[in-house]
TIGUDREN-431603 format. One line per field, with one value per residue (C-alpha): x, y, z; residue in three letters. Coordinates in pm, 1 decimal. Last residue first. Layout:
N
xx (X / ...)
yy (Y / ...)
zz (Z / ...)
residuo (ala / ...)
***
This chain:
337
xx (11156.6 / 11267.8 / 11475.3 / 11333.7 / 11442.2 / 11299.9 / 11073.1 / 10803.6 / 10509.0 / 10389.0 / 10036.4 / 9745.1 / 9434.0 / 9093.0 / 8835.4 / 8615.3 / 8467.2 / 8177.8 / 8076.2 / 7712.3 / 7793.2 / 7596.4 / 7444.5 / 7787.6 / 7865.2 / 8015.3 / 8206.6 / 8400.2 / 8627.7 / 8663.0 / 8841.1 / 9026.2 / 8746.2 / 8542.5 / 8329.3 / 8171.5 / 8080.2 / 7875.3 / 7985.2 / 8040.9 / 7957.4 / 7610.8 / 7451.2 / 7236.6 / 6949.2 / 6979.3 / 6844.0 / 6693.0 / 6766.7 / 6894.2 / 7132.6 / 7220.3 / 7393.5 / 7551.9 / 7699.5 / 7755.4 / 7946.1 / 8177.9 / 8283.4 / 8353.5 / 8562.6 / 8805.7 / 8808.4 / 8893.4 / 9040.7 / 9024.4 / 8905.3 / 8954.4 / 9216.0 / 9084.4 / 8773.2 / 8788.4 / 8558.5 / 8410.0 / 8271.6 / 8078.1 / 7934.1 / 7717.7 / 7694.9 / 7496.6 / 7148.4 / 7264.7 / 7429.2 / 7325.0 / 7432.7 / 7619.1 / 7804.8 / 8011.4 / 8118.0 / 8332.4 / 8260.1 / 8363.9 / 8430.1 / 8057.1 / 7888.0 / 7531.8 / 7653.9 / 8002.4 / 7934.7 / 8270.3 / 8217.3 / 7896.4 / 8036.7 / 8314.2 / 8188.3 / 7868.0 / 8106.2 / 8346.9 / 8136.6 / 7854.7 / 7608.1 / 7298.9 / 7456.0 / 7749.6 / 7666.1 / 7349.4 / 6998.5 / 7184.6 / 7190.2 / 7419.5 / 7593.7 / 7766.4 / 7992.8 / 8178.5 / 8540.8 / 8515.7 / 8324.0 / 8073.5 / 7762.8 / 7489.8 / 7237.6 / 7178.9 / 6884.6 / 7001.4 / 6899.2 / 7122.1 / 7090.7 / 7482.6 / 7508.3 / 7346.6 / 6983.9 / 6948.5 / 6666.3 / 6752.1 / 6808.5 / 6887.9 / 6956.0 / 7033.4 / 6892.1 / 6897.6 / 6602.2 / 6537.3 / 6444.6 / 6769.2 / 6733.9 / 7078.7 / 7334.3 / 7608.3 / 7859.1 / 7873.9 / 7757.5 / 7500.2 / 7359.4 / 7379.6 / 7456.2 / 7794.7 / 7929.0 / 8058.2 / 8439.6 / 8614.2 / 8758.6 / 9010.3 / 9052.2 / 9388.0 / 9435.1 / 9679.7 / 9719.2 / 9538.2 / 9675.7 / 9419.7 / 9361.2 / 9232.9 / 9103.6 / 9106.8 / 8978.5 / 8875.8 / 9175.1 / 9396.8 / 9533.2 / 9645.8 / 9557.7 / 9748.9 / 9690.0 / 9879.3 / 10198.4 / 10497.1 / 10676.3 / 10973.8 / 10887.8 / 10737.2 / 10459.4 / 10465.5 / 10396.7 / 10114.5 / 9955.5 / 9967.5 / 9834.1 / 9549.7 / 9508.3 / 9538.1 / 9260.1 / 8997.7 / 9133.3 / 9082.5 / 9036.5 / 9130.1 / 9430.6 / 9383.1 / 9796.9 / 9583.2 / 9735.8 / 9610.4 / 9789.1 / 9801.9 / 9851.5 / 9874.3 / 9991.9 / 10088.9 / 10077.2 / 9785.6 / 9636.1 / 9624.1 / 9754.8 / 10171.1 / 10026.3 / 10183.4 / 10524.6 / 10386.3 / 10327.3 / 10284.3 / 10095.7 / 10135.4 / 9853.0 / 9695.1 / 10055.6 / 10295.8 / 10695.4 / 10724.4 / 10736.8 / 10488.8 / 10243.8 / 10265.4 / 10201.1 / 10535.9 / 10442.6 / 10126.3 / 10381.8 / 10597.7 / 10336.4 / 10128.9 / 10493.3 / 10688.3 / 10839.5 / 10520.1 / 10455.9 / 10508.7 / 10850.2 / 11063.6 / 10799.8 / 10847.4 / 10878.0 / 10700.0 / 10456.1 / 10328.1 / 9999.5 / 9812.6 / 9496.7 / 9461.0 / 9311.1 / 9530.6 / 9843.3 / 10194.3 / 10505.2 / 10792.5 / 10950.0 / 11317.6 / 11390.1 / 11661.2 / 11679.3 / 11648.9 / 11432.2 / 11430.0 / 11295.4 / 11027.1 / 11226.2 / 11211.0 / 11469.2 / 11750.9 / 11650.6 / 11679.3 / 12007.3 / 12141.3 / 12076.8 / 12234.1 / 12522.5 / 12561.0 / 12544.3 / 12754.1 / 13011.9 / 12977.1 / 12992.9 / 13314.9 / 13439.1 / 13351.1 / 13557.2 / 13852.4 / 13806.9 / 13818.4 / 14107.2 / 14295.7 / 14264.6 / 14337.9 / 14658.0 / 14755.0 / 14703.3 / 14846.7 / 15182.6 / 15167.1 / 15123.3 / 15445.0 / 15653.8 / 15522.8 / 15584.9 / 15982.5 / 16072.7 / 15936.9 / 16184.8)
yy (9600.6 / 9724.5 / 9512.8 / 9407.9 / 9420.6 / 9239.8 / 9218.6 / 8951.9 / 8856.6 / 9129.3 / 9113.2 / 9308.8 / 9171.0 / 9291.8 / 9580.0 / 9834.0 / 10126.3 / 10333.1 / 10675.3 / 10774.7 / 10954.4 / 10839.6 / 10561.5 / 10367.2 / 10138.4 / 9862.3 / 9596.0 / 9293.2 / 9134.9 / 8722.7 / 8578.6 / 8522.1 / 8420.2 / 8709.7 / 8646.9 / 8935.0 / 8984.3 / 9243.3 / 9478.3 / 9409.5 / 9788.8 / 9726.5 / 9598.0 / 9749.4 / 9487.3 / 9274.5 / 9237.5 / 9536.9 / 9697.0 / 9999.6 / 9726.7 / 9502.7 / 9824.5 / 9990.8 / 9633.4 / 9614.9 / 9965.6 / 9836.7 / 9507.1 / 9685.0 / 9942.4 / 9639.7 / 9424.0 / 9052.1 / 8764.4 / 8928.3 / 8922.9 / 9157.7 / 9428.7 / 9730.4 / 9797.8 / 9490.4 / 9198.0 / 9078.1 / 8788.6 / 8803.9 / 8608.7 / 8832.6 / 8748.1 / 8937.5 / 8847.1 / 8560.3 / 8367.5 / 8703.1 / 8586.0 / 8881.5 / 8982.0 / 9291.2 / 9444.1 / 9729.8 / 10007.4 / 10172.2 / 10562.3 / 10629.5 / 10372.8 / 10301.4 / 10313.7 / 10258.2 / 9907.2 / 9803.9 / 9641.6 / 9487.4 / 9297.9 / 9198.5 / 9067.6 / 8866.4 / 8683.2 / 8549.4 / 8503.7 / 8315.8 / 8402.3 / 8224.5 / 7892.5 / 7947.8 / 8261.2 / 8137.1 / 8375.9 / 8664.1 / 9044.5 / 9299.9 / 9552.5 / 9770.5 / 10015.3 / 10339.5 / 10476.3 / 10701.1 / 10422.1 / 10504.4 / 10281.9 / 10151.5 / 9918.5 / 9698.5 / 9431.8 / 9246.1 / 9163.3 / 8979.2 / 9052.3 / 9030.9 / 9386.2 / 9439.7 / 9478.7 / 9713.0 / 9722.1 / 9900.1 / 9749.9 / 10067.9 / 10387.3 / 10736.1 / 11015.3 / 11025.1 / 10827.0 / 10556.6 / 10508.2 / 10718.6 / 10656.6 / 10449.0 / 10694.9 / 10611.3 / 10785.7 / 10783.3 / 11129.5 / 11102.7 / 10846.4 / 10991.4 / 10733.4 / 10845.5 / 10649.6 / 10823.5 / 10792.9 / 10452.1 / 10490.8 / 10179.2 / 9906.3 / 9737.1 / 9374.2 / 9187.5 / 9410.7 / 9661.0 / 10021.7 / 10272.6 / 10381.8 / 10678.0 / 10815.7 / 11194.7 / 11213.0 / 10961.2 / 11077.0 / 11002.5 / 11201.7 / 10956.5 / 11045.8 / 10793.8 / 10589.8 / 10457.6 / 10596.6 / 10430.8 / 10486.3 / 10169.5 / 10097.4 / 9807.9 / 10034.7 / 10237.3 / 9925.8 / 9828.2 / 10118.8 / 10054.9 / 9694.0 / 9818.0 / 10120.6 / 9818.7 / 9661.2 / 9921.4 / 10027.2 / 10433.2 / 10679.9 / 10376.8 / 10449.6 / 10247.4 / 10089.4 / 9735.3 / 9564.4 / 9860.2 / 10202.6 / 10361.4 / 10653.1 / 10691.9 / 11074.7 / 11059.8 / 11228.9 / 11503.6 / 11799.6 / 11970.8 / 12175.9 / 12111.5 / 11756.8 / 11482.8 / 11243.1 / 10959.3 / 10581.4 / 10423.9 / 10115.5 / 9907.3 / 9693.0 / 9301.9 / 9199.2 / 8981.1 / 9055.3 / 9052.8 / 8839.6 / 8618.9 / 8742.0 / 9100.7 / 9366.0 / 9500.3 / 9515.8 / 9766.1 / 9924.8 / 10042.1 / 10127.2 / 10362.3 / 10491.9 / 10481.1 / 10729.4 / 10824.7 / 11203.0 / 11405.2 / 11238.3 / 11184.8 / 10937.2 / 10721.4 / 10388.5 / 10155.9 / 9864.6 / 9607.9 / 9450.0 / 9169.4 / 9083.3 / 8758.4 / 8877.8 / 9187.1 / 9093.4 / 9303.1 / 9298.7 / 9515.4 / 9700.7 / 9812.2 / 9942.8 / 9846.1 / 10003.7 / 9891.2 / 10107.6 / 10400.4 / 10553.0 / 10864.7 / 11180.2 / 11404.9 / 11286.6 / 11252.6 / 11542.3 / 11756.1 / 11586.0 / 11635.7 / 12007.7 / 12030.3 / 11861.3 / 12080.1 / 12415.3 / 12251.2 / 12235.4 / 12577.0 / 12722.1 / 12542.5 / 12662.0 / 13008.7 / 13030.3 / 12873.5 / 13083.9 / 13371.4 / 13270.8 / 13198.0 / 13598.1 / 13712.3 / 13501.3 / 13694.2 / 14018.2 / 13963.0 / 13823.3 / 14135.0 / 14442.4 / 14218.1 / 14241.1 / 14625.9 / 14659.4 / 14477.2 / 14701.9 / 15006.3 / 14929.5)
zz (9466.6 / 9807.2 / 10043.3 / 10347.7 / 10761.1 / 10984.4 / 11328.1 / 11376.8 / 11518.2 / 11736.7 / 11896.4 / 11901.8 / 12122.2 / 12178.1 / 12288.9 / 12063.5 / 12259.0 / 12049.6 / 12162.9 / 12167.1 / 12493.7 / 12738.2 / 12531.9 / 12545.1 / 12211.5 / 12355.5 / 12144.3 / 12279.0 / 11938.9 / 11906.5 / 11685.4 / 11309.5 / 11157.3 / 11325.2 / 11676.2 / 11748.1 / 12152.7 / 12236.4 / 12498.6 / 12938.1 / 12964.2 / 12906.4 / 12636.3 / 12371.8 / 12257.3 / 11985.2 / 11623.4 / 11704.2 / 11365.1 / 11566.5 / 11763.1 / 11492.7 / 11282.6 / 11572.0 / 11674.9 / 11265.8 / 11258.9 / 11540.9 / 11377.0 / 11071.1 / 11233.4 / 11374.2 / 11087.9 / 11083.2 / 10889.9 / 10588.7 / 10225.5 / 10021.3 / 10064.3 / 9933.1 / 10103.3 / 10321.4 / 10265.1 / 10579.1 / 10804.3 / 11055.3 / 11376.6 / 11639.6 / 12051.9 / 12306.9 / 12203.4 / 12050.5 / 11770.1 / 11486.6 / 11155.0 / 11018.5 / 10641.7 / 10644.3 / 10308.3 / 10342.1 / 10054.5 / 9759.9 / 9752.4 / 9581.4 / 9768.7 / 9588.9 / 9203.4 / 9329.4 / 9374.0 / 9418.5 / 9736.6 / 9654.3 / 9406.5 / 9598.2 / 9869.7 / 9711.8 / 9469.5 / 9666.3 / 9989.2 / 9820.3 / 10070.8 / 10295.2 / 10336.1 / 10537.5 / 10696.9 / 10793.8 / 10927.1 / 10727.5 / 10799.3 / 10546.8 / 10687.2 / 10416.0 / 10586.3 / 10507.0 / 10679.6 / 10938.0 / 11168.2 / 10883.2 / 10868.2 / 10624.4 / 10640.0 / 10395.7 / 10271.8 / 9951.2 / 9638.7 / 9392.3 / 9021.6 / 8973.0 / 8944.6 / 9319.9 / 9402.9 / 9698.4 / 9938.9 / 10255.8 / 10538.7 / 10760.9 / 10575.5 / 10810.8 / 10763.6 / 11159.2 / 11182.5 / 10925.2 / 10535.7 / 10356.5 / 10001.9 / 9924.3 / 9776.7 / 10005.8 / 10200.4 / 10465.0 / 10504.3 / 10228.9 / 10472.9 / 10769.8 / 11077.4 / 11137.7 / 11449.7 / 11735.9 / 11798.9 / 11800.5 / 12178.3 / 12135.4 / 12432.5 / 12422.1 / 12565.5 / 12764.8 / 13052.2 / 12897.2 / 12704.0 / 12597.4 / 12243.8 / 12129.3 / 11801.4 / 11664.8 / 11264.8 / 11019.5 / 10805.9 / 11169.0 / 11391.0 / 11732.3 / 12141.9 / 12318.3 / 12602.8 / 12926.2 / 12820.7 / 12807.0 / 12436.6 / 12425.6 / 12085.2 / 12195.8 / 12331.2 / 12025.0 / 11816.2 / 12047.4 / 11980.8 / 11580.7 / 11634.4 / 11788.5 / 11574.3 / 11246.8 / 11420.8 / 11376.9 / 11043.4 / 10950.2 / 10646.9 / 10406.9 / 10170.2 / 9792.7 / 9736.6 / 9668.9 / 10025.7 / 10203.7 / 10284.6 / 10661.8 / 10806.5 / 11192.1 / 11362.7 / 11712.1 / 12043.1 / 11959.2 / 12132.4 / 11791.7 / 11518.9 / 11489.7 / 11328.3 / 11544.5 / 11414.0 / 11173.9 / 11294.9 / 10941.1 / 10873.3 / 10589.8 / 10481.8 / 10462.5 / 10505.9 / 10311.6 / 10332.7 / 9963.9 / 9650.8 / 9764.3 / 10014.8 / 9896.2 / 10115.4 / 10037.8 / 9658.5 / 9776.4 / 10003.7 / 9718.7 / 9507.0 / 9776.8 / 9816.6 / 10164.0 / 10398.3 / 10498.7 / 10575.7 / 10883.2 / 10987.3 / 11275.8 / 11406.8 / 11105.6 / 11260.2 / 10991.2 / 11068.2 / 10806.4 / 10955.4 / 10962.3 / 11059.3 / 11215.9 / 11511.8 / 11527.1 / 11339.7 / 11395.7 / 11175.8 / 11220.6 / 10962.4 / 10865.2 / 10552.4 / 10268.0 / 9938.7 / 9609.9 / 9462.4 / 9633.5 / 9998.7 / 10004.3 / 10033.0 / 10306.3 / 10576.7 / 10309.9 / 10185.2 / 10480.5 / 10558.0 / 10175.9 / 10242.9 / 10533.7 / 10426.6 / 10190.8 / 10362.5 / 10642.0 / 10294.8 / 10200.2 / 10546.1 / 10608.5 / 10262.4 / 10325.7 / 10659.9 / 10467.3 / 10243.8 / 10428.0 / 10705.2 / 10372.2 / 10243.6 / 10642.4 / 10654.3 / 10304.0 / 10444.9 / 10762.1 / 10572.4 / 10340.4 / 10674.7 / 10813.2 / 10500.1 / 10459.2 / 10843.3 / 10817.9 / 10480.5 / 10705.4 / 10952.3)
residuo (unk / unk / unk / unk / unk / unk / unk / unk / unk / unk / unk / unk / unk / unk / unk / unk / unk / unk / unk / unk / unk / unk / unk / unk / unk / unk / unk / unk / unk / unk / unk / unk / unk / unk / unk / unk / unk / unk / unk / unk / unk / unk / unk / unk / unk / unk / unk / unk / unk / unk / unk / unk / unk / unk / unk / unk / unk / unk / unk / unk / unk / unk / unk / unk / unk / unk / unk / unk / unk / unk / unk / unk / unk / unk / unk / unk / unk / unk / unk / unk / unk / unk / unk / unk / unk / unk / unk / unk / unk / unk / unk / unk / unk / unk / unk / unk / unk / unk / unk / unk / unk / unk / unk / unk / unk / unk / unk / unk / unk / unk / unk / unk / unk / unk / unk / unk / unk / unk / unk / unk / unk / unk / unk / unk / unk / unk / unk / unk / unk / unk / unk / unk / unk / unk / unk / unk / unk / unk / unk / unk / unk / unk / unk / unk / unk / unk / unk / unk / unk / unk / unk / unk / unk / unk / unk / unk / unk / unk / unk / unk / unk / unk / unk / unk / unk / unk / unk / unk / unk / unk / unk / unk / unk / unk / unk / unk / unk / unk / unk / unk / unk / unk / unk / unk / unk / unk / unk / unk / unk / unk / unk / unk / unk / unk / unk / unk / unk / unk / unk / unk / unk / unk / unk / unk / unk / unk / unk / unk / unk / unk / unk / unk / unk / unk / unk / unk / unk / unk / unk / unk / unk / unk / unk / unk / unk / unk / unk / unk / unk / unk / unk / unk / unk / unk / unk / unk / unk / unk / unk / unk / unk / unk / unk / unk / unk / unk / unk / unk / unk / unk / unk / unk / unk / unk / unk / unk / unk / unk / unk / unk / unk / unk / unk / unk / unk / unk / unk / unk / unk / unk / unk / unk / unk / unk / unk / unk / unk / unk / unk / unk / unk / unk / unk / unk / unk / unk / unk / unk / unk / unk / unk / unk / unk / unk / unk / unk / unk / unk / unk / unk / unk / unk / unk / unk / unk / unk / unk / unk / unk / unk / unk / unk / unk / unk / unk / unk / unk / unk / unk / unk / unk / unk / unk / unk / unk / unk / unk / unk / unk / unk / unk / unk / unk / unk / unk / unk / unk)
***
């Protein structure tokens, strides 16, 4: 009998020890595969691996979208995106645009980040939000508007029938604020045509805007004649002497009292077929100049070589609405180099 317990008293013993490791092998292993899952979803893809994007173009400007909305950060490189945006060796794009999961601070639904062709990361792009609601739309997310975190802080767009019309914010006028060291010479500290000779010896007349991101306005009586686009953007843009973090360049032959013509060199990605915050910081720009007077609800129209963009900048609330197209061209999937 006590043969039988001690045998018994062993075998419990022994079922006991394996219960244990087993047990501490489960929790090993979930302890692993937690970890590579909380990896996985925080490190930036490799070399060599595959990612799905979908490519939007607002106006001609194009766009690189990524679904991260189970992330806080992008799951791309600067690097990586710049050879993305390549026209030759990758998809092509004038940036990448990142729809990001909302800060935990903050009424917000979304979070956009963006990087342009050159890797350089602008605070906004007026056509890239476009583009970026539409995404979510096709993304199967229904809501009439969103509220989205950006570096240039809180923006909203709100869904059309065929269009999308973006609350742009209020623009800064301050110069320092901008930011550019042009002497201030109008209200609001602000600096409206300015002198400014550029390195090339060119003088110019600039006012100067932040949608969030900075603006060089620039008036002309013929965009054809008056500029040599090539040159003029450029140097301008880099002049760090008077813009500090670089600059967009926006040339403008007023058409009409209600209609401007541009054309722009991005901050970062050259030339481009259209800008979003560029067209609102040269309605702003045309209207204290009184080049034209403020509309009404119907906006300015600012036709862009890629087409046209409707512009109100509300005197109730100083707030600037920018209205036009976003449209998808095509879904894939590339390979990182």
């Amino acid at each position: 009998c006590i043969n039988n317990r001690l045998r018994a008293c062993t075998m419990t013993m022994k079922i006991n020890a394996l219960l244990s490791l087993l047990m501490a092998a489960s929790s090993e292993a979930f302890a692993t595969l937690s970890s590579q899952r909380t990896s996985s979803t925080s490190l930036n893809a490799k070399l060599g691996d595959s990612i799905e994007f979908a490519k939007y173009e607002g106006l001609g400007n194009d766009f690189i979208l990524i679904d991260d909305r189970d992330r806080e950060t992008p799951s791309l490189t600067p690097e990586q995106s710049e050879r993305l945006c390549n026209r030759n060796f990758g998809v092509g794009g004038d940036g990448v645009i990142f729809a990001l999961k909302a800060p935990q601070e903050g009424d917000y639904d979304f979070t956009m980040r963006i990087y342009n062709s050159d890797g350089s990361e602008p605070e906004m792009c007026g056509n890239g939000i476009r583009c970026f609601a539409q995404f979510l739309k096709d993304l199967g997310e229904d809501a009439k508007s969103y509220k989205v975190n950006t570096l240039a802080g809180p923006i909203v767009p709100e869904m059309n029938p065929d269009t999308i019309t973006v609350d742009m914010g209020e623009p800064i006028l301050d110069g320092p604020s901008v930011p550019t060291t042009l002497a201030p010479n109008s209200e609001h500290n602000s600096v409206l045509e300015q002198t400014h000779v550029d390195k090339n010896g060119k003088e110019w007349k600039i006012s100067a805007v932040s949608m969030g991101n900075p603006h060089a306005i620039i008036f002309v009586d013929d965009l054809e004649k008056d500029i040599d686009f090539a040159v003029d953007g450029p140097a301008l843009e880099s002049d760090t002497g008077a813009f500090p973090a670089k600059t967009n360049v926006e040339f403008v032959q007023v058409m009409s009292p209600n209609h401007l013509k541009m054309k722009v060199w991005e901050r970062g990605a050259g030339p481009t077929l259209a800008c979003g915050t560029g067209t609102c910081a040269l309605v702003v720009a045309a209207i204290r100049a009184n080049k034209i007077p403020r509309p009404g609800k119907e906006g300015v129209r600012v036709t862009l070589p890629g087409g046209d963009l409707f512009i109100e900048w509300r005197e109730e609330n100083n707030r600037i609405y920018m209205t036009g197209p976003a449209t998808l061209s095509f879904k894939g999937t590339a390979l990182l180099k």
